[in-house]
C-alpha positions in Angstrom: 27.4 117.2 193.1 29.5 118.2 190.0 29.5 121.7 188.8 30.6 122.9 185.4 32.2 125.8 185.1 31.8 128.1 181.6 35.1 129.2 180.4 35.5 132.7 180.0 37.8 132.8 177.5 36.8 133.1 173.7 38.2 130.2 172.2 37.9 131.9 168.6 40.2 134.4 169.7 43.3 134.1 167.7 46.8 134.0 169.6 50.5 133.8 168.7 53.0 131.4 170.4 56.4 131.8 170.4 58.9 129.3 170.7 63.0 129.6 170.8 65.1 126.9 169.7 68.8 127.5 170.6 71.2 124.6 168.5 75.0 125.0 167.9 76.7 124.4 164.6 80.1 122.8 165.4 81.9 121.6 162.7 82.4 122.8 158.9 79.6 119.8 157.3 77.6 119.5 160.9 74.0 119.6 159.7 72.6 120.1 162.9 71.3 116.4 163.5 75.0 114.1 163.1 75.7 112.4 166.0 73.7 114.8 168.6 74.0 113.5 171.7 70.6 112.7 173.9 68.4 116.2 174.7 69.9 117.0 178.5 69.5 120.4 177.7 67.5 121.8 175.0 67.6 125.0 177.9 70.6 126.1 176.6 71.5 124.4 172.8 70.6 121.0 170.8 72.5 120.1 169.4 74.6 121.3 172.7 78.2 122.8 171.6 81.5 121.3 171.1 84.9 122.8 171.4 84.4 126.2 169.6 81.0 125.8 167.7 78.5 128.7 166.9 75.6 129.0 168.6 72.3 130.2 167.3 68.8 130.6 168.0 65.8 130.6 166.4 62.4 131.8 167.6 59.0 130.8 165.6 56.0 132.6 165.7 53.1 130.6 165.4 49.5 132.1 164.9 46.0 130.3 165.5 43.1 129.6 167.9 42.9 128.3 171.1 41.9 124.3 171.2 38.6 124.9 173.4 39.4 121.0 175.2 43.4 121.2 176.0 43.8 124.8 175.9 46.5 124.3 173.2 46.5 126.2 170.0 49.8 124.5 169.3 52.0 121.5 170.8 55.3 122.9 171.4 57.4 119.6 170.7 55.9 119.9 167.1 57.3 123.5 166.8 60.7 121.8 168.0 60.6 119.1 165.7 59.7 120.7 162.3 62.8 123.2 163.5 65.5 120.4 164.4 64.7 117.8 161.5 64.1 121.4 158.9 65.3 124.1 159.4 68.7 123.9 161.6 70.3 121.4 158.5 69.3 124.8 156.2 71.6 127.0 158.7 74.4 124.0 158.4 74.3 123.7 155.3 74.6 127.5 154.8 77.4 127.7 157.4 79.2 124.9 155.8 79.0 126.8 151.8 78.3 129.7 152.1 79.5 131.4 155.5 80.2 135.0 154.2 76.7 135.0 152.5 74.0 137.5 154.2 71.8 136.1 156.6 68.5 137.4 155.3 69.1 134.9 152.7 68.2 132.1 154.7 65.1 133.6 156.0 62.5 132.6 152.9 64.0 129.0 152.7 63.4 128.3 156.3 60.3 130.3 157.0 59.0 127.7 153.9 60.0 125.0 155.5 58.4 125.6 158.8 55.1 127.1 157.3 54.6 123.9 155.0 55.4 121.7 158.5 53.3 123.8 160.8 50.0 123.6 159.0 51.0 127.2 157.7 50.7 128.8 161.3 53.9 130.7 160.8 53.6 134.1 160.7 57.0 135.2 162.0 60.8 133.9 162.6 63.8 135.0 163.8 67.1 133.9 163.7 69.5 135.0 166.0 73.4 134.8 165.4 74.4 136.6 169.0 72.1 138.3 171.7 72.5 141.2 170.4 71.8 140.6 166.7 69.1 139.1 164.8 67.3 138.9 161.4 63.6 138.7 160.8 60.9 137.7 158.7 57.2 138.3 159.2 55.1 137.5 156.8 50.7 138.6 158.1 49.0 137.1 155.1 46.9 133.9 155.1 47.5 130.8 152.2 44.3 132.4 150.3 45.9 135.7 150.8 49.8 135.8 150.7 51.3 139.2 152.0 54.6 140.6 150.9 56.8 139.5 153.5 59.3 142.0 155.9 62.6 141.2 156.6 63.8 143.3 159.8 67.3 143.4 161.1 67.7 144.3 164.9 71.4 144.9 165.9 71.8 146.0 169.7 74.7 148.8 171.1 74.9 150.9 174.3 76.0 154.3 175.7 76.7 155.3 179.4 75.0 158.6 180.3 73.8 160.8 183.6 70.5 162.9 183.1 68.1 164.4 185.4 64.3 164.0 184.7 63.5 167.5 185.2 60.6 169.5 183.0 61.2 173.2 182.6 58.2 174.3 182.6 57.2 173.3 186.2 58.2 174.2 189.5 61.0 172.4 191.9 58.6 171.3 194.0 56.1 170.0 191.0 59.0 168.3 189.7 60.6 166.8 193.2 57.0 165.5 193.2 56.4 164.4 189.7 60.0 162.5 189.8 61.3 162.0 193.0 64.9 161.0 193.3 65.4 160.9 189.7 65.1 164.8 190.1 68.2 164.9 192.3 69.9 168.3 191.0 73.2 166.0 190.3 71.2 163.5 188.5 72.3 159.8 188.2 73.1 157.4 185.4 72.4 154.7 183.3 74.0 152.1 180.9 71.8 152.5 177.8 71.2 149.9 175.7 69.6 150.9 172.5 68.2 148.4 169.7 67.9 149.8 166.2 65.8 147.6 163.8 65.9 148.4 159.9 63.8 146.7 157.0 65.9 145.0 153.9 64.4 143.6 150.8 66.3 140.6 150.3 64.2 139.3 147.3 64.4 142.4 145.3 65.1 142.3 141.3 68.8 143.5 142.5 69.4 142.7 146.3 72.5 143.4 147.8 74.1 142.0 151.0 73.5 143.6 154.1 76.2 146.2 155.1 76.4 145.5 158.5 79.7 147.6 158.9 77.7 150.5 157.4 75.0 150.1 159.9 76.9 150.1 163.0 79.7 152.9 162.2 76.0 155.1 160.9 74.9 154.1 164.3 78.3 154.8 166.1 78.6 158.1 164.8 75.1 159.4 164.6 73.9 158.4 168.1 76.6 156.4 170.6 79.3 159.0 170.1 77.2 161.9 170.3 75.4 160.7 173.7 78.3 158.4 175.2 80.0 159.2 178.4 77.7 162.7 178.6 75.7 164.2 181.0 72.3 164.8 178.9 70.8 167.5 179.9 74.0 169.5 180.0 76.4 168.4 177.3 73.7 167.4 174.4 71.8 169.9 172.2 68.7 167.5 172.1 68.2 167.7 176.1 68.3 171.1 176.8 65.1 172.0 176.8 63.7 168.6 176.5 63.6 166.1 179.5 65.8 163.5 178.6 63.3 160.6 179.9 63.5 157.0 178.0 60.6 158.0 176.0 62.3 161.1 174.8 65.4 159.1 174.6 64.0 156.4 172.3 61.9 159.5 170.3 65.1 161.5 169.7 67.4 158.6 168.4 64.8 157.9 166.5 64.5 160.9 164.8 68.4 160.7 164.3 68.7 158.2 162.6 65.9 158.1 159.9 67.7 160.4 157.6 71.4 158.9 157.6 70.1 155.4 157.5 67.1 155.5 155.1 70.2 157.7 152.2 72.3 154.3 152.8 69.3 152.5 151.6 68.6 151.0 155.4 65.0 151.9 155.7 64.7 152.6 159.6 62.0 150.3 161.4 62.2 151.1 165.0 64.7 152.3 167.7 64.2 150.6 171.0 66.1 151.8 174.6 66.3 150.3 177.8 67.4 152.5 180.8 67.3 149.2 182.8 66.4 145.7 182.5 63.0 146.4 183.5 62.1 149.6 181.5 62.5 150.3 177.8 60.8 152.2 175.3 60.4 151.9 171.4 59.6 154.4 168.8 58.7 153.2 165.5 60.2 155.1 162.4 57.6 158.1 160.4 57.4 156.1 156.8 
């Protein structure tokens, strides 16, 4: 006998899909699509890189419903497509011209490009020029309703410090309970990675080029010398009376960092900090 079985998921429910598509840029006129070889592995770049190329990647943000027969909102190979044939020639042809212009300058042009391709599903991109850096644009309006789009700039660093996860106000025992081994009176240590994410206005009636230089020596000096190579709860002001967990960490970096960034006209966005791998925490900037 068949049985049918009611889905339980709301197919109205809007979701967004995310898909990255690494390429390499490998000559001064490569667009992207001249003489690519055969897709053996779109895993790690398509076109794949030759000799000293640079690689990128680009992640697209898609928003819609979920198809109630294939469970689809979105094929992914469309995604690909509209990103290979549209907007990879864009970053060529930008690399070829113009390869001292700023980024954030590409972000309208191919966010266009996709949204017009992608039956105007895209609500965010992000092109990424190493792991550790990246320029965004979100844009959360609808064709009926366009919103002033963001542009975000996430640029990543680290610090190497020891803390002990230790509250003042309660007893050894409460915290030997509360934290365990991470209460250990000689603490332990972490490499901290930290990401600190700032908004620009690209399309403003004067823009000016990102000052990447600016942001990381503001960075450098207001938050990875002043925690590097320290033991936190001993050596930093911050920690003493505060326990220097990853939320605190994130919350106090943070707080840092609004003032010195937001006077060079670097609006801060967020500050996120991993401890490890597996555990990070972000605090988003007081506007």
């Amino acid at each position: 006998m068949n049985t049918t079985t009611q889905s339980t998921i709301p197919t109205s429910r809007m979701i967004s899909l995310t898909r990255t598509v690494r390429f390499s840029i490998n000559t001064p006129n490569d667009t992207g699509q001249t003489d690519a070889p055969p897709k053996s592995n779109t895993f790690a770049a398509w076109p794949p890189n030759a000799g000293l190329g640079r690689h990128y990647g680009l992640d697209v943000t898609c928003v819609g419903p979920i198809d109630p027969v294939t469970g689809y909102f979105m094929n992914i190979s469309r995604i690909d497509e509209a990103a290979r044939l549209h907007a990879i020639p864009l970053v060529g042809q930008a690399a070829s011209e113009a390869p001292r212009d700023c980024p954030t300058t590409l972000l309208k042009p191919i966010f266009q490009a996709l949204y017009q391709r992608l039956d105007q599903t895209v609500q965010r991109i992000s092109l990424r020029l190493s792991p550790f850096l990246r320029f965004q644009r979100i844009e959360t309006g609808t064709p009926d309703m366009p919103s002033n789009a963001t542009t975000l700039i996430s640029h990543q660093f680290e610090f190497a410090a020891s803390h002990r996860l230790h509250c003042q106000s309660l007893s050894d025992e409460e915290n030997a309970k509360l934290f365990g081994k991470c209460n250990r009176p000689n603490g332990h240590g972490h490499n901290y990675r930290v990401e600190v994410t700032v908004r620009h206005e690209p399309e403003c009636s004067s823009p000016a080029p990102f000052d990447l230089i600016t942001f990381e020596r503001l960075v450098n000096e207001v938050v990875i010398e002043r925690f590097d190579h320290t033991n936190l709860n001993v050596d930093c002001e911050e920690f003493r009376a505060l326990n220097p967990s990853v939320e605190n960490i994130a919350t106090v970096c943070c707080s840092l960092l609004q003032q010195p960034l937001g006077d060079a006209a670097m609006p801060l966005h967020s500050v996120t900090v991993w401890e490890t791998d597996k555990t990070s925490c972000t605090c988003h900037a007081v506007c």
